[in-house]
N, C-alpha and C positions, 0 to 999 in steps of 0.2 A: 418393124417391131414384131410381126406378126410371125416372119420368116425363123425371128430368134429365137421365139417362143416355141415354134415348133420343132427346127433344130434343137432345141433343150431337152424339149419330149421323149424325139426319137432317137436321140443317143446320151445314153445315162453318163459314161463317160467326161459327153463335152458339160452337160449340168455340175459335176462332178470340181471338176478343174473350176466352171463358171463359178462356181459354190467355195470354193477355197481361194480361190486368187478376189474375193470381193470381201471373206474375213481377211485373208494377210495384207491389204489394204488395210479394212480399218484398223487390226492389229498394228500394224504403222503407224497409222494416225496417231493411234491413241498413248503409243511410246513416243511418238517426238512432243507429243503436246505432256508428256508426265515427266518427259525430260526438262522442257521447259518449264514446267510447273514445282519441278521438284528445286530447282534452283532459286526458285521466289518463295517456296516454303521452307527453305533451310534460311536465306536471309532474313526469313522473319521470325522462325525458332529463334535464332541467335538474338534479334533485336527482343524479343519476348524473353529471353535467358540474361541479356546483357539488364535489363528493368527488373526484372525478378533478387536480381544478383544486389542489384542497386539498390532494392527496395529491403529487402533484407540485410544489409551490409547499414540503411539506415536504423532500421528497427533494433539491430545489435547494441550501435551505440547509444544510444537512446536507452536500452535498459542496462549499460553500463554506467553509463553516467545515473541514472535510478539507483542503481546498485551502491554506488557511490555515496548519493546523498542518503541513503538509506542507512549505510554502513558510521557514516558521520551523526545522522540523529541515532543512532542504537548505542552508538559511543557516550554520546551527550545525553541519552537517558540515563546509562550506565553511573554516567557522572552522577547525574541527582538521584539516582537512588542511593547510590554510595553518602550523600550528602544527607537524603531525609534519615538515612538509617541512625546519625549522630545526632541528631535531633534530641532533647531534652526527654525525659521519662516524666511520666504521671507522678511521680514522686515528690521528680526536684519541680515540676512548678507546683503542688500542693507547699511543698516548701516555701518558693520565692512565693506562693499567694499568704503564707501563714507569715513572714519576714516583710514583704510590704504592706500586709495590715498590723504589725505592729508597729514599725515605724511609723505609719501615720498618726496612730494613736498616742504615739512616743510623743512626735513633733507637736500632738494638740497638746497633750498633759505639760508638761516639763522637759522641752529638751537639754539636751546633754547630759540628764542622770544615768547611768550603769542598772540603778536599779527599779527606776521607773522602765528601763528595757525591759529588765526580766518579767519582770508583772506585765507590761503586752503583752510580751512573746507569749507567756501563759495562758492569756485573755485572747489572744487573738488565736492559738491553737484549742482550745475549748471552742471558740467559735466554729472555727473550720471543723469540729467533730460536730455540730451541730449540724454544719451546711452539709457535711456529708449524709446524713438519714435525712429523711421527709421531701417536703416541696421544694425546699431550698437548693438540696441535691436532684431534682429534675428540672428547675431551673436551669441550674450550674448546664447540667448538659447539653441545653438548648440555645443557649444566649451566651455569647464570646463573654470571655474572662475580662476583658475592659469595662463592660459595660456590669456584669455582675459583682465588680469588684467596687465600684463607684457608689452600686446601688446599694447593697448588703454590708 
């Protein structure tokens, strides 16, 4: 070892060549082992691409199908707002509340007269102008029309 070492010394040369042929050595090396290397990391890109692919390819239908039920209840709201929009007016149930408090009053007085109607109907819209100012009319707002219709 000793002989080599000084052979190295004394001629820059033979260091020279010793110094390059033990990089293109491990230059070697390190290309067959990246040869090999690269072959086990291209099969596992692909394996990590072919899940990726998969995973997203789930995620799509899943917000399709979302999209879907999403699009069916937007319909089906559509529906009932088109439905509350015909809903009765403040009007006509002051109406039907002023029409079934006279009929009841009808039905306690004398039914089947014409003009014991007219005289509720009278009596019973005088009333509704009452329930509308004061407590009557903050009631009314607070407490379902079944229950203030019973009671009033």
């Amino acid at each position: 070892m000793e002989a080599f070492a000084q052979l190295l010394l004394e001629n820059p040369l033979i260091a020279l060549i010793a110094g390059l042929s033990i990089g293109l050595i491990f230059t070697l090396f390190v290309m067959i082992k990246s040869m090999f290397g690269s072959k086990s990391l291209k099969m596992e890109n692909a394996s990590l691409l072919r899940g990726h692919i998969l995973m997203h390819d789930t995620g799509h239908k899943t917000l399709i199908s979302e999209l879907e039920k999403l699009k069916l209840q937007n319909e089906n709201l559509r529906f009932t707002v088109a439905t509350l929009k015909t809903k009765t007016g403040k009007s006509e149930l002051r109406t039907l509340d002023i029409y079934d408090k006279a009929i009841r009053l009808m039905n306690a007085r004398a039914p089947g007269f014409a003009l014991v109607w007219e005289t509720t109907l009278i009596e019973a819209e005088a009333e509704m102008q009452q329930i509308d100012t004061g407590m009557r009319a903050w009631i009314r707002r607070y407490v379902p029309r079944s229950l203030v219709n019973k009671s009033l």
